[in-house]
N, C-alpha and C positions, 0 to 999 in steps of 0.2 A: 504494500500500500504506500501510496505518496505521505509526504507529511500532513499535504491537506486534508486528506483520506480517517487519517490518524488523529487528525485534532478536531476533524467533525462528528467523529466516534466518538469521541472524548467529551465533544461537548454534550452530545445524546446522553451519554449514561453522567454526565454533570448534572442537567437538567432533569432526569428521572431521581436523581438522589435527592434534588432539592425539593422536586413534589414526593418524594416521600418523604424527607423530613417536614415539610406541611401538614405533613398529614398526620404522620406521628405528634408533631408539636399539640395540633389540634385534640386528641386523643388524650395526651399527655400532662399538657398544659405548658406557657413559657415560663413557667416562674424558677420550675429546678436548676440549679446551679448545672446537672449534666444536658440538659434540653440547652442550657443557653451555650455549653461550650460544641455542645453537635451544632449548633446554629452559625457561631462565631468562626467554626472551623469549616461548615460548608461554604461560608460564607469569604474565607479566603481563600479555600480552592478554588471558588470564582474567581477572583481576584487573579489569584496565581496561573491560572488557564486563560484569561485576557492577555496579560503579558506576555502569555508564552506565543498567544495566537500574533498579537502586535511584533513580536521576535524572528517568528518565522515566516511572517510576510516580508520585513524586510530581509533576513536574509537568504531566502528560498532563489533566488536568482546566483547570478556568479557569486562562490565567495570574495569576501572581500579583504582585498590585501591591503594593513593599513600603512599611510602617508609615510613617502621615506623621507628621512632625513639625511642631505648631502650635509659631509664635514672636510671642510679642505683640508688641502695637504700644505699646508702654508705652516709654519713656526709661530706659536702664539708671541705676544709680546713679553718678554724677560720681566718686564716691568707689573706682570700681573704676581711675579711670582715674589719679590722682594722681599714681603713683612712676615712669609711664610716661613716655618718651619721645616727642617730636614727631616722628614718619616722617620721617627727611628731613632734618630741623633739629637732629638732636643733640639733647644733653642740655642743661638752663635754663641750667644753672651752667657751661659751656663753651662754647671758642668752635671755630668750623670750623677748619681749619689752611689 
């Protein structure tokens, strides 16, 4: 199956879970503390299957290779490097202990 194949599946048995937690709720009532976290948790799987659907539209085409960055071959300027320390060797003016 495609992704789209997969994530339209996905929403079908999303949406038969949330009319069954409907119905249960109704049955059950919302006031239990476990009613409200079947609720709260349905109710991010929603959530969390949006994103995924938003995810895989954009990147269901080429993937995508991200933005390169060129760095010359040029010598930075000695002058960035001054106030800096020797890795390792501590500072000019001190000694190791």
């Amino acid at each position: 199956m495609s992704v789209h194949e997969e994530l339209a599946s996905v929403q079908r048995s999303l949406d038969d879970l949330i009319r069954s937690v409907g119905r249960l709720e109704k049955q059950l009532g919302s006031g239990g503390l476990e009613m409200r976290r079947v609720r709260s948790d349905t109710n991010h799987l929603r959530e969390s299957v949006a994103l995924l659907r938003e995810t895989a539209v954009t990147t269901a085409g080429a993937p995508q290779r991200p933005d390169l960055v060129t760095i010359s071959d040029t010598p930075y300027d000695p002058s960035l490097w001054v106030d800096t320390d020797d890795e390792g060797l501590g500072a000019h003016d001190r000694r190791a202990p």
